[in-house]
C-alpha positions in Angstrom: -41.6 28.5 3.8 -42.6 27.4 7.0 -39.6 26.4 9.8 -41.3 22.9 10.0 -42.1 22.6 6.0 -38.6 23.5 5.0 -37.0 21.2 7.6 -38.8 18.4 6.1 -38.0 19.2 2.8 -34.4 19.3 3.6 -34.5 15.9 5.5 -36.1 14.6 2.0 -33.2 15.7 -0.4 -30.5 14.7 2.6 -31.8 11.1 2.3 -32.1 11.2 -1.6 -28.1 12.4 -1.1 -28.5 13.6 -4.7 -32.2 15.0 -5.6 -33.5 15.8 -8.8 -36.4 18.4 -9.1 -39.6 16.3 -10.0 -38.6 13.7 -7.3 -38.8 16.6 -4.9 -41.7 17.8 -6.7 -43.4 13.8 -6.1 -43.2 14.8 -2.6 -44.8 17.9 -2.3 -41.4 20.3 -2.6 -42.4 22.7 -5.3 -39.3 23.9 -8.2 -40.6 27.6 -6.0 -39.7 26.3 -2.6 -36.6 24.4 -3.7 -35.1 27.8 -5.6 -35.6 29.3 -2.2 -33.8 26.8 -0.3 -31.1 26.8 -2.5 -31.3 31.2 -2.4 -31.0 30.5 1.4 -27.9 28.2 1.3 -29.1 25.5 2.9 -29.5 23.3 -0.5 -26.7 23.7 -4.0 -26.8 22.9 -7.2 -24.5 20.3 -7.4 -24.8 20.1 -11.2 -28.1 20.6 -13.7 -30.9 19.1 -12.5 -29.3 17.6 -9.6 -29.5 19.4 -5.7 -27.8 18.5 -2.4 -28.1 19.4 1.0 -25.7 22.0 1.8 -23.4 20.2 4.5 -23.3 17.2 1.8 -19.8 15.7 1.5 -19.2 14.2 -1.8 -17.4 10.6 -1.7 -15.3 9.7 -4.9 -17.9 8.1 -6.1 -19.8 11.3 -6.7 -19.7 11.4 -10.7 -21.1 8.2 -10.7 -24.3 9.0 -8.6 -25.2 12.1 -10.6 -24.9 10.0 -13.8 -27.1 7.3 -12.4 -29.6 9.8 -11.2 -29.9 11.5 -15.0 -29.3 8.8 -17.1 -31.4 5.9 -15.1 -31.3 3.0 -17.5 -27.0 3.2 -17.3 -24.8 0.3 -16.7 -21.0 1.7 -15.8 -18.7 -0.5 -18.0 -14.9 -0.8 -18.9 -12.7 1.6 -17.8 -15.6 3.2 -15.4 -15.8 -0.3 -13.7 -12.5 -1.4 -13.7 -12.0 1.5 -11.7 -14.7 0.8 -9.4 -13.2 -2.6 -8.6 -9.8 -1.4 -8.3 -8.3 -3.6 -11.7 -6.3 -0.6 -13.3 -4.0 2.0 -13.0 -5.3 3.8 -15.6 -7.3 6.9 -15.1 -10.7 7.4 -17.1 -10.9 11.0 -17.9 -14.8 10.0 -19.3 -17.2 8.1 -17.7 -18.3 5.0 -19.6 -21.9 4.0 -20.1 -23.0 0.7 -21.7 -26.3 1.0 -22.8 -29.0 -0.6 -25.5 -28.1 -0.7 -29.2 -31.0 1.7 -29.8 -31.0 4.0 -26.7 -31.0 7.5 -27.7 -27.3 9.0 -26.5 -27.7 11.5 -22.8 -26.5 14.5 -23.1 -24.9 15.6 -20.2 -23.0 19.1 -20.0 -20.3 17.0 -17.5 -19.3 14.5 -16.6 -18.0 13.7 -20.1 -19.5 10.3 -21.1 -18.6 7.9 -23.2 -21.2 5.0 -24.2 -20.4 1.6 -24.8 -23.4 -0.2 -27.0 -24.4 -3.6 -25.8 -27.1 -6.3 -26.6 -28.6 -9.5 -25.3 -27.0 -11.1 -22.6 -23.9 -9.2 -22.8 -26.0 -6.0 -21.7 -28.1 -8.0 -19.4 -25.6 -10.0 -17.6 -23.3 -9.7 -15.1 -24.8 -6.0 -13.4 -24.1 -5.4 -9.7 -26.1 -2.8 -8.0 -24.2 -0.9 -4.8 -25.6 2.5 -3.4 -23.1 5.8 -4.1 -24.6 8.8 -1.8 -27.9 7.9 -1.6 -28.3 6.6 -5.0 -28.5 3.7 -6.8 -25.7 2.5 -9.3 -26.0 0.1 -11.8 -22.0 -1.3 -12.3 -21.0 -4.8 -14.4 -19.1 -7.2 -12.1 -15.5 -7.5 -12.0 -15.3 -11.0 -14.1 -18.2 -9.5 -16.7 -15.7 -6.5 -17.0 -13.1 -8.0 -17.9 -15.0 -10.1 -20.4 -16.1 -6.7 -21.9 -12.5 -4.9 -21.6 -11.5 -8.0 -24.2 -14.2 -8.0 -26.1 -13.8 -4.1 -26.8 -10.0 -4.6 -27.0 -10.0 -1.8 -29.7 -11.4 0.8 -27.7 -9.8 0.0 -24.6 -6.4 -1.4 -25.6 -5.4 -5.1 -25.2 -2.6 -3.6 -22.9 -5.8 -2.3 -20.6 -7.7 -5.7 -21.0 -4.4 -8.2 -20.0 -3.9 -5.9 -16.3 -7.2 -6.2 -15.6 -7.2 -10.1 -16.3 -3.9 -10.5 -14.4 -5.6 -7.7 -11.5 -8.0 -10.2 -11.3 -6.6 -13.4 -11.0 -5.1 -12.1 -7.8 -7.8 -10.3 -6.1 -10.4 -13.1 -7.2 -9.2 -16.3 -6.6 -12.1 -18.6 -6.9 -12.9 -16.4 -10.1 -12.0 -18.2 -12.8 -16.0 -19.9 -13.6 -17.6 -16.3 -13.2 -14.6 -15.7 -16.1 -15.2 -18.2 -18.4 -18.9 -17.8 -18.0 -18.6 -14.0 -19.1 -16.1 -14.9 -22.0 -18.7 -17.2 -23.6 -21.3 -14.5 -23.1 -19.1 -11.8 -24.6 -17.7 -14.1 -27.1 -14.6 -13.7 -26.3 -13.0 -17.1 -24.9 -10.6 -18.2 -27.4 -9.3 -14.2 -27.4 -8.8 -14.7 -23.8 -7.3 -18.4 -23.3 -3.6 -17.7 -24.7 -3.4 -14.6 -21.5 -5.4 -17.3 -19.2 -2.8 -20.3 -19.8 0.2 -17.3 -19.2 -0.9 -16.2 -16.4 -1.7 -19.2 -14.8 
């Protein structure tokens, strides 16, 4: 490959931060030419189907961007985006996906997901977007999360669900109409009310 073609290719997949190969292929970087910059060393494998630039230093937000590059239509939910806006101690060992009722399921050798099913304005509303190496990623707000962290109280754990709530009546202040707004939409207001009036 050419010194001036391959540089260009790199500076392509440096500003996708996590390229896949038919993006790379939209631009003119063959599956050929990409095998030979990754034979080289200047590109890796960071996982199937996704490439990064060699000196590319992952941020903890890492897992997030490759699931967002492969699984597109993904909102991050629950435990995922409790942890994304600091509202738990508790460590997700999966990474949690809400997605349609009918959306076929990803398959994904790792990160381990696990998928949430939503509908209507409960999957619609409430989605923040914030970039994560390059890449888009689609995460529920911190008020629509804890909506959903109720209203799955049985996959979660109520324990999970009340932290979050009281985690967020001290980081949020002003919170508490983006709250109520999310428990009618999640249906889950008169759930929510008896922690509300204890913690208030």
């Amino acid at each position: 490959m050419p010194a001036n073609r391959k540089d260009q290719a790199l500076r392509l997949i440096e500003k996708a931060g996590l390229a896949r190969p038919r993006e790379l292929e939209a631009e003119g970087i063959s599956r050929a030419q990409l095998a030979r910059l990754v034979n080289e060393g200047h590109v890796i494998r960071q996982a199937r189907g996704i490439y990064v630039v060699s000196r590319h230093a992952p941020t903890e937000t890492n897992t997030l961007a490759q699931v967002a590059k492969r699984v597109p239509g993904a909102v991050f939910c629950l435990l995922t985006a409790l942890r994304f806006h600091e509202l738990t101690t508790q460590s997700a060992f999966e990474v949690w996906i809400a997605l349609p009722e009918k959306a076929r399921r990803p398959r994904l050798d790792y990160p381990r997901l696990r998928v949430a099913r939503f509908s209507g304005h409960a999957l619609t509303e409430g989605i923040e977007e914030h970039r994560a190496e390059g890449v888009v990623i689609r995460v529920y707000s911190a008020a629509k999360t804890v909506a959903d962290c109720f209203k799955y109280r049985n996959k979660v754990g109520i324990d999970v669900a009340v932290e979050a709530l009281r985690d967020f009546s001290r980081k949020h202040r002003g919170g508490a109409n983006d709250l109520a707004r999310f428990a009618r939409i999640c249906r889950v207001s008169r759930v929510m009310q008896p922690y509300l009036d204890a913690i208030a």
